[in-house]
N, CA, C and O atoms as CSV, one atom per row, in Angstrom:
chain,resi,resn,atom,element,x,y,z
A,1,UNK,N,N,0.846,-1.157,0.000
A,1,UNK,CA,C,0.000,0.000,0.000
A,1,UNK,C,C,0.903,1.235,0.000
A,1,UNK,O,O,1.813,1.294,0.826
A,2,UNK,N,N,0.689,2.315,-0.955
A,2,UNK,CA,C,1.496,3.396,-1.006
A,2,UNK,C,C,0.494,4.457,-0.376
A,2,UNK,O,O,-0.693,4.563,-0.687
A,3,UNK,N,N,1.150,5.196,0.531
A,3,UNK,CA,C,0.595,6.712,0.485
A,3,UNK,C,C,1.659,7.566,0.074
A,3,UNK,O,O,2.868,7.339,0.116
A,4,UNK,N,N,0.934,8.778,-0.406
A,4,UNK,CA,C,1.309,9.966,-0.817
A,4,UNK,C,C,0.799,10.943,-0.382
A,4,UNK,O,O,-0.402,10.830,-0.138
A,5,UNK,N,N,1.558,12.504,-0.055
A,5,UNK,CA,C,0.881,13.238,0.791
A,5,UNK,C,C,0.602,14.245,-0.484
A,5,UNK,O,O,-0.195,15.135,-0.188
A,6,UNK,N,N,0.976,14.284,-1.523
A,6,UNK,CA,C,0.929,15.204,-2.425
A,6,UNK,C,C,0.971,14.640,-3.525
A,6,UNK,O,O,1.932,13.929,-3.821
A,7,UNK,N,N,-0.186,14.863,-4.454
A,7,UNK,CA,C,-0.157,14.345,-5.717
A,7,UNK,C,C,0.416,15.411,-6.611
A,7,UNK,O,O,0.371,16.635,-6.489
A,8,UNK,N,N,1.100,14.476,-7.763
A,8,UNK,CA,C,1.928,15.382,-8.518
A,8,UNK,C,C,0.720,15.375,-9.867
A,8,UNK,O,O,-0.322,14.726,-9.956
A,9,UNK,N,N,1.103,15.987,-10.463
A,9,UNK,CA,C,0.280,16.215,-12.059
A,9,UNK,C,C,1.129,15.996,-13.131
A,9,UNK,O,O,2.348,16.065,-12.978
A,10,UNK,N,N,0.607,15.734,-14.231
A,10,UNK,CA,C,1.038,15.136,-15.196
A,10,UNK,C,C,2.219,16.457,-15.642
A,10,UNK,O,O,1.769,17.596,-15.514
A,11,UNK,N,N,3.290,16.362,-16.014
A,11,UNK,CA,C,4.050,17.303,-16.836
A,11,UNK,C,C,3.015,18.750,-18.283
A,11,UNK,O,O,2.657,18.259,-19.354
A,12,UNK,N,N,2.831,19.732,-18.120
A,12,UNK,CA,C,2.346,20.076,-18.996
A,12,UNK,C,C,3.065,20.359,-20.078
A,12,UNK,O,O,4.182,20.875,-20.025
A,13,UNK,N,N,2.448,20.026,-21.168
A,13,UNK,CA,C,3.022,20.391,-22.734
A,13,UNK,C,C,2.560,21.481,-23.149
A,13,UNK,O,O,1.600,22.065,-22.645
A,14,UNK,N,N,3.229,21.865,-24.143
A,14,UNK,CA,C,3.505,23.454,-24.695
A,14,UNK,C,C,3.643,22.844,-26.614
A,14,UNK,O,O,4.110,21.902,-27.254
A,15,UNK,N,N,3.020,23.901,-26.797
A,15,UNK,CA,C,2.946,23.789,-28.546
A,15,UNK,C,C,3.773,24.404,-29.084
A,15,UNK,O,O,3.277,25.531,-29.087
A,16,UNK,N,N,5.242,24.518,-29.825
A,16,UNK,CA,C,5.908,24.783,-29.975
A,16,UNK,C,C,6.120,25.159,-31.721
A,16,UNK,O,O,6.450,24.187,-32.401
A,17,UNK,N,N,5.983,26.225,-32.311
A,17,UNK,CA,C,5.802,26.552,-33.731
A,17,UNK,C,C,6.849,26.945,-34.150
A,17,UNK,O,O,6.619,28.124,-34.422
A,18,UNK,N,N,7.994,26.713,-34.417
A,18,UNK,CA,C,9.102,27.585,-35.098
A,18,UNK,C,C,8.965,28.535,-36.060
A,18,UNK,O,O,8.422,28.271,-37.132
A,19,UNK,N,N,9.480,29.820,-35.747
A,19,UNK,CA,C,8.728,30.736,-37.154
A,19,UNK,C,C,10.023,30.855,-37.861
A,19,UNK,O,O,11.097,30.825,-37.259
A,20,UNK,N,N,9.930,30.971,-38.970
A,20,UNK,CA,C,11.050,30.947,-39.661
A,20,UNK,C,C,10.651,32.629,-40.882
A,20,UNK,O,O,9.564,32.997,-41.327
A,21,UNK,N,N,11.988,33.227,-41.053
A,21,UNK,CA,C,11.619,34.632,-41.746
A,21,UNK,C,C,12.099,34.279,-43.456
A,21,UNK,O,O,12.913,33.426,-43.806
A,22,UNK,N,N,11.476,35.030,-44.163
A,22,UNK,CA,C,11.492,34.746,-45.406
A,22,UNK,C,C,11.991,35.855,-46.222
A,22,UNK,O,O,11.107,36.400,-46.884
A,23,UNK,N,N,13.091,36.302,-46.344
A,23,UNK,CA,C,13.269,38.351,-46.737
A,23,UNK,C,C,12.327,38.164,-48.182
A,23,UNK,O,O,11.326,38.880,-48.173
A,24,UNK,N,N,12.475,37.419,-49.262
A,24,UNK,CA,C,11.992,37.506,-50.329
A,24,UNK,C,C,10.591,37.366,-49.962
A,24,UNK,O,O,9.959,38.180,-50.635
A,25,UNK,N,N,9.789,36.676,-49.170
A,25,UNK,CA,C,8.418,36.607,-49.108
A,25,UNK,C,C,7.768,37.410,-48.703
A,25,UNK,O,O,6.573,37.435,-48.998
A,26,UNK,N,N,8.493,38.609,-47.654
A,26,UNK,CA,C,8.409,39.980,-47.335
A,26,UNK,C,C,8.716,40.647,-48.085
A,26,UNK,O,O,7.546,40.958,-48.308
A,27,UNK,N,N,9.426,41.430,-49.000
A,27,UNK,CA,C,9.464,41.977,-50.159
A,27,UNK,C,C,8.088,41.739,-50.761
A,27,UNK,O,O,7.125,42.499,-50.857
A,28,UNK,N,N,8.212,40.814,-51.040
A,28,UNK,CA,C,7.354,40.304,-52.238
A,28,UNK,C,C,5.242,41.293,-51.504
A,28,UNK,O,O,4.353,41.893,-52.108
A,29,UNK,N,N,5.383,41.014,-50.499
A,29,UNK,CA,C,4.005,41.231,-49.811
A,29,UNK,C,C,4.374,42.436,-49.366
A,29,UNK,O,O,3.432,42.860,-48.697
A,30,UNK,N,N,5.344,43.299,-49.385
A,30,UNK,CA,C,4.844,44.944,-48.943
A,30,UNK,C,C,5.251,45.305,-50.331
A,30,UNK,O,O,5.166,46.533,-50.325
A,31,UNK,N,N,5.631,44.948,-51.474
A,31,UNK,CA,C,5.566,45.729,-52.898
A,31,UNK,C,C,3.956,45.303,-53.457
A,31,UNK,O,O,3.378,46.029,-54.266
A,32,UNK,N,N,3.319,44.028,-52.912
A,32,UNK,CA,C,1.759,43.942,-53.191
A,32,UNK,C,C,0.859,44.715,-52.311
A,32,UNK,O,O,-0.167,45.270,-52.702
A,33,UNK,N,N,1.231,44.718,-51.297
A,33,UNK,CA,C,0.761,45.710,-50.381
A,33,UNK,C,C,0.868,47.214,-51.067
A,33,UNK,O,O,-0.158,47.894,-51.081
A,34,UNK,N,N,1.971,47.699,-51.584
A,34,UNK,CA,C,2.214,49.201,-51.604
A,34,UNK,C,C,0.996,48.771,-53.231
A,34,UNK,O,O,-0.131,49.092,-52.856
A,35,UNK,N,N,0.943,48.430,-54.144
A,35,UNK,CA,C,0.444,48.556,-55.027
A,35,UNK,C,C,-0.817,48.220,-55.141
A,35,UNK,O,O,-1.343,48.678,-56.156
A,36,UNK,N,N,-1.686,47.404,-54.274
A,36,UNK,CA,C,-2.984,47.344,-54.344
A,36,UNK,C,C,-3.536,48.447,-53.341
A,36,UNK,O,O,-4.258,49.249,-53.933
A,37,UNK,N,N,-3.459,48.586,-52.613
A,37,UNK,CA,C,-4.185,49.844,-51.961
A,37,UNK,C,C,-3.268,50.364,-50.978
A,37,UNK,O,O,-2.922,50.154,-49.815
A,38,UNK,N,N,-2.882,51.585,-52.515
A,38,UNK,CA,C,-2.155,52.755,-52.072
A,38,UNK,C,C,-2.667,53.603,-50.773
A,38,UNK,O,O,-1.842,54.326,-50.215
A,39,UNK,N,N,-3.944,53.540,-50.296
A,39,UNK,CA,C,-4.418,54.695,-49.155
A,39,UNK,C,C,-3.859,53.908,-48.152
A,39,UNK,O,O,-3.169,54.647,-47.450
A,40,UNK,N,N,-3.827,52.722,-47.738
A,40,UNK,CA,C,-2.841,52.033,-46.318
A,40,UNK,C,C,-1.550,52.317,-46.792
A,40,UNK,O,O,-0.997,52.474,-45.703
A,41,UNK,N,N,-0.610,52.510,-47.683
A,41,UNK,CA,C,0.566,53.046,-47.850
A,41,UNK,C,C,0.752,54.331,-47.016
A,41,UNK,O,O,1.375,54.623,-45.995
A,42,UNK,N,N,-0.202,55.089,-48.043
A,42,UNK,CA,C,-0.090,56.628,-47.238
A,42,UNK,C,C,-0.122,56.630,-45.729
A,42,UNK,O,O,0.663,57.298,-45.056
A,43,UNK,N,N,-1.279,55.677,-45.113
A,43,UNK,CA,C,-1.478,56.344,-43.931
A,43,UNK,C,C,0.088,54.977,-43.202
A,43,UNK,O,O,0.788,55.435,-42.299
A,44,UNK,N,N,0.231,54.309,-43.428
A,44,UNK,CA,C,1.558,54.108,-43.036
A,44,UNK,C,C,3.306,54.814,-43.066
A,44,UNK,O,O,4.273,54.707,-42.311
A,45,UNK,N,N,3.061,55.496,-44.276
A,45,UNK,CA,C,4.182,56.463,-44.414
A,45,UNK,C,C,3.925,57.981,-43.362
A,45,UNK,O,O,4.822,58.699,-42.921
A,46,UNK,N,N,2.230,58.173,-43.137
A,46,UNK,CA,C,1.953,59.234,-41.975
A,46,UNK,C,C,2.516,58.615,-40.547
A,46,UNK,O,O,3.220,59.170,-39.704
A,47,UNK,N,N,1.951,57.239,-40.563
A,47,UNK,CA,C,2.372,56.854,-39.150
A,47,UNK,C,C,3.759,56.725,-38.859
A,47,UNK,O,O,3.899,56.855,-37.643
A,48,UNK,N,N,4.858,56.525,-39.435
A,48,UNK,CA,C,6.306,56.539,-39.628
A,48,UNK,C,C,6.470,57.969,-39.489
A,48,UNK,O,O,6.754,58.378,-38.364
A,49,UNK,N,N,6.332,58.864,-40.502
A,49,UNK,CA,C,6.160,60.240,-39.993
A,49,UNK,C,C,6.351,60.749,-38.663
A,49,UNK,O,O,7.321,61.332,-38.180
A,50,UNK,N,N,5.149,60.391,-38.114
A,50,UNK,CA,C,5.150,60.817,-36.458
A,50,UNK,C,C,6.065,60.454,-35.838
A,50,UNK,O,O,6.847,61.237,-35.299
A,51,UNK,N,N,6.196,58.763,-35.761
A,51,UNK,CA,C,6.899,58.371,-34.974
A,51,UNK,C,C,8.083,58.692,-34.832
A,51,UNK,O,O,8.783,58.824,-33.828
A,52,UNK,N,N,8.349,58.861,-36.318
A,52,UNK,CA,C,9.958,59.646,-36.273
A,52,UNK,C,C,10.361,61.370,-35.467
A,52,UNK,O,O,11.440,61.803,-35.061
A,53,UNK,N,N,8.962,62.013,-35.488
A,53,UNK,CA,C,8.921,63.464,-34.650
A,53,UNK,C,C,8.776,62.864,-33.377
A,53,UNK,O,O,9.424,63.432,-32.498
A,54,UNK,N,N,8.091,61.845,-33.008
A,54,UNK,CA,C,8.043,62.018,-31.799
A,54,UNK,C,C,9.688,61.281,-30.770
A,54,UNK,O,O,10.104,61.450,-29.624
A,55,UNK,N,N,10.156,60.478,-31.955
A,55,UNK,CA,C,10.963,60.303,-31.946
A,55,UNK,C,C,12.155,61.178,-31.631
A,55,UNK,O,O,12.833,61.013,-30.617
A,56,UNK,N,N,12.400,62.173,-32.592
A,56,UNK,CA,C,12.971,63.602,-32.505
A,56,UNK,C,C,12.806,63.952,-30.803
A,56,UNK,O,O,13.606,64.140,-29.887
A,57,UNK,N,N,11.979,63.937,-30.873
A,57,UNK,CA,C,11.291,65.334,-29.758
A,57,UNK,C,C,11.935,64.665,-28.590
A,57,UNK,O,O,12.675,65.338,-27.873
A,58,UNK,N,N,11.685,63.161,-28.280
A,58,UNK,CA,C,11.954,62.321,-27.096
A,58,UNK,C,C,13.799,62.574,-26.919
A,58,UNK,O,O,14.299,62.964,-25.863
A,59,UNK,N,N,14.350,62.359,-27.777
A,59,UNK,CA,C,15.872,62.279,-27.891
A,59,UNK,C,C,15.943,64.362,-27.742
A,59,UNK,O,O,17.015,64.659,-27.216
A,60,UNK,N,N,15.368,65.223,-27.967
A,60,UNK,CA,C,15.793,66.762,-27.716
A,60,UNK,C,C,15.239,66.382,-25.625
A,60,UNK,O,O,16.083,66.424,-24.730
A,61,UNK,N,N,13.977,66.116,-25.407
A,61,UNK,CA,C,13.785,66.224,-24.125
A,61,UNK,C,C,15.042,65.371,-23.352
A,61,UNK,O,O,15.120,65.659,-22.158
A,62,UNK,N,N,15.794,64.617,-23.709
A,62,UNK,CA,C,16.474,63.404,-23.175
A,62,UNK,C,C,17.830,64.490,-23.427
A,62,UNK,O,O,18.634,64.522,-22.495
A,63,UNK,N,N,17.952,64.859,-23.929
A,63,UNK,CA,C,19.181,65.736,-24.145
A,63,UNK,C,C,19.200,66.813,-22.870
A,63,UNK,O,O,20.161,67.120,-22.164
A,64,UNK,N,N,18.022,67.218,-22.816
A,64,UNK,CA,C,17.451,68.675,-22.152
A,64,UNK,C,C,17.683,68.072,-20.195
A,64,UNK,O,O,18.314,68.617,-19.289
A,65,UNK,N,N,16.869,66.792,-20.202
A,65,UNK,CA,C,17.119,66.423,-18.850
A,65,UNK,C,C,18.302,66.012,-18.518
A,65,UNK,O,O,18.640,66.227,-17.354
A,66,UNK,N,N,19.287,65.297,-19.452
A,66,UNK,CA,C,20.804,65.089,-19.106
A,66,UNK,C,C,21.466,66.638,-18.597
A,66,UNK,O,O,22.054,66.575,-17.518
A,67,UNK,N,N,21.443,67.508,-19.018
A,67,UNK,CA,C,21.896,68.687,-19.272
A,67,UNK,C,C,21.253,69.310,-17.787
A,67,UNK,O,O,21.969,70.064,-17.128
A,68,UNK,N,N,20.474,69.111,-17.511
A,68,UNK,CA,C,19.761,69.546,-16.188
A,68,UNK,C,C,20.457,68.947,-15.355
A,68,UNK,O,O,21.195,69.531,-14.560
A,69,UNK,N,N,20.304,67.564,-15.430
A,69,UNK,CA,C,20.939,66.714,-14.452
A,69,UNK,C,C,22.473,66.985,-14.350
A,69,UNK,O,O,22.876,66.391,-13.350
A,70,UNK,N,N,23.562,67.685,-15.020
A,70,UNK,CA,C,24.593,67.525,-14.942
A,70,UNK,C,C,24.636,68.731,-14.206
A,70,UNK,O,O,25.261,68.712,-13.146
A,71,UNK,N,N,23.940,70.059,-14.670
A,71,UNK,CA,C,24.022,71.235,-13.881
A,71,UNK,C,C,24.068,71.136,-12.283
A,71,UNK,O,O,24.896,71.437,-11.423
A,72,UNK,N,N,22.728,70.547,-12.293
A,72,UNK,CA,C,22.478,69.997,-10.260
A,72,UNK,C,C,23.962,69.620,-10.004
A,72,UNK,O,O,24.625,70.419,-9.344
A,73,UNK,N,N,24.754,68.098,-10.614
A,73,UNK,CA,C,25.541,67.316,-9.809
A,73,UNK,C,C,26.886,68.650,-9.760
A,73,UNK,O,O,27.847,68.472,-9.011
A,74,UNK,N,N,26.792,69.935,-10.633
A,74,UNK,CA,C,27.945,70.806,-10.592
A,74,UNK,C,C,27.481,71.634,-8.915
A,74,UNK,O,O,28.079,71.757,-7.847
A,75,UNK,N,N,26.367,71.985,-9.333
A,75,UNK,CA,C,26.268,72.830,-8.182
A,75,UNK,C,C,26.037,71.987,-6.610
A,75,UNK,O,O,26.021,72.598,-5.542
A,76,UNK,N,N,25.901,70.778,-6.706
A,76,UNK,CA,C,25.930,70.206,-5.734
A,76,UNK,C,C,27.338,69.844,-5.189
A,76,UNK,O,O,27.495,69.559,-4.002
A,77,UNK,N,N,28.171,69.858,-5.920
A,77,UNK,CA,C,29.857,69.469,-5.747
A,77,UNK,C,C,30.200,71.113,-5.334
A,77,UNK,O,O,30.992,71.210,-4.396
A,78,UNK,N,N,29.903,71.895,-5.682
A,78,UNK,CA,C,30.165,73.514,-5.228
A,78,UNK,C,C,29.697,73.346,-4.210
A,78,UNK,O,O,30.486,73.223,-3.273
A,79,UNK,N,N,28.467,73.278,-3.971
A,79,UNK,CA,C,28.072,73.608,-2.585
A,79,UNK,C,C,28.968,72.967,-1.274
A,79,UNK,O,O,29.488,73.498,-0.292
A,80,UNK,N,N,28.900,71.866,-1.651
A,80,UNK,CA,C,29.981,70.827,-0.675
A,80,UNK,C,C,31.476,71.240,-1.009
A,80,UNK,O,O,32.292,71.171,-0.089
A,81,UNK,N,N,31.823,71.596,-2.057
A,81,UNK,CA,C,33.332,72.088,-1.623
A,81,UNK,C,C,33.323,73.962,-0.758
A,81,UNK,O,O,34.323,74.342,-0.149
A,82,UNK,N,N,32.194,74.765,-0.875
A,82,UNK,CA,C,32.060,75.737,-0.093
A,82,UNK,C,C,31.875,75.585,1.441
A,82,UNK,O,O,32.296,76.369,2.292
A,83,UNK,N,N,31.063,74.262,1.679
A,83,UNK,CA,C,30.622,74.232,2.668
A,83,UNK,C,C,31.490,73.790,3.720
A,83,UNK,O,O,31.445,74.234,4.867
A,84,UNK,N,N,32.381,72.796,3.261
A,84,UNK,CA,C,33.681,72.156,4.049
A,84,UNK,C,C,35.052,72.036,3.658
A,84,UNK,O,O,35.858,71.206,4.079
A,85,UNK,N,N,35.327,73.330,2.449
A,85,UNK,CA,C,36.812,73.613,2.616
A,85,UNK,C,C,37.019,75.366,2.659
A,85,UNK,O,O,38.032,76.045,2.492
A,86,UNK,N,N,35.479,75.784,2.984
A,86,UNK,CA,C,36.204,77.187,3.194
A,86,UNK,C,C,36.309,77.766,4.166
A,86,UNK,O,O,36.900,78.846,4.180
């Protein structure tokens, strides 16, 4: 007679799909894409658009807060060399 204080469960399985990329089969489907309906082109070349300004804009603010941040760590090293070597 066996006891067990804890039953175990079967191992679960997982479905496993390998995707594999195709450069020519991509080509091939955004030059059919760009040529059957040109208005999803456009509004994809708008959405690239943006992203690229907002893009812009993120890398000027990221510039702007480094630049802040370096000012503080100057005046914070001043303050502490005023405060305990003068």
């Amino acid at each position: 007679m066996k006891i067990v204080a804890f039953k175990t469960g079967k191992p679960k399985s997982f479905n496993y799909r390998p995707l594999f990329y195709d450069k020519k089969k991509e080509e091939m489907e955004e030059r059919l894409k760009r040529y059957t309906k040109p208005e999803e082109v456009e509004s994809e070349r708008l959405k690239l658009k943006i992203r690229e300004s907002w893009r812009r804009r993120d890398n000027s603010n990221r510039q702007t807060s480094q630049r802040t941040f370096y000012i503080y760590i100057i005046a914070a090293i001043l303050l502490l060399y005023f405060i305990f070597f003068r």
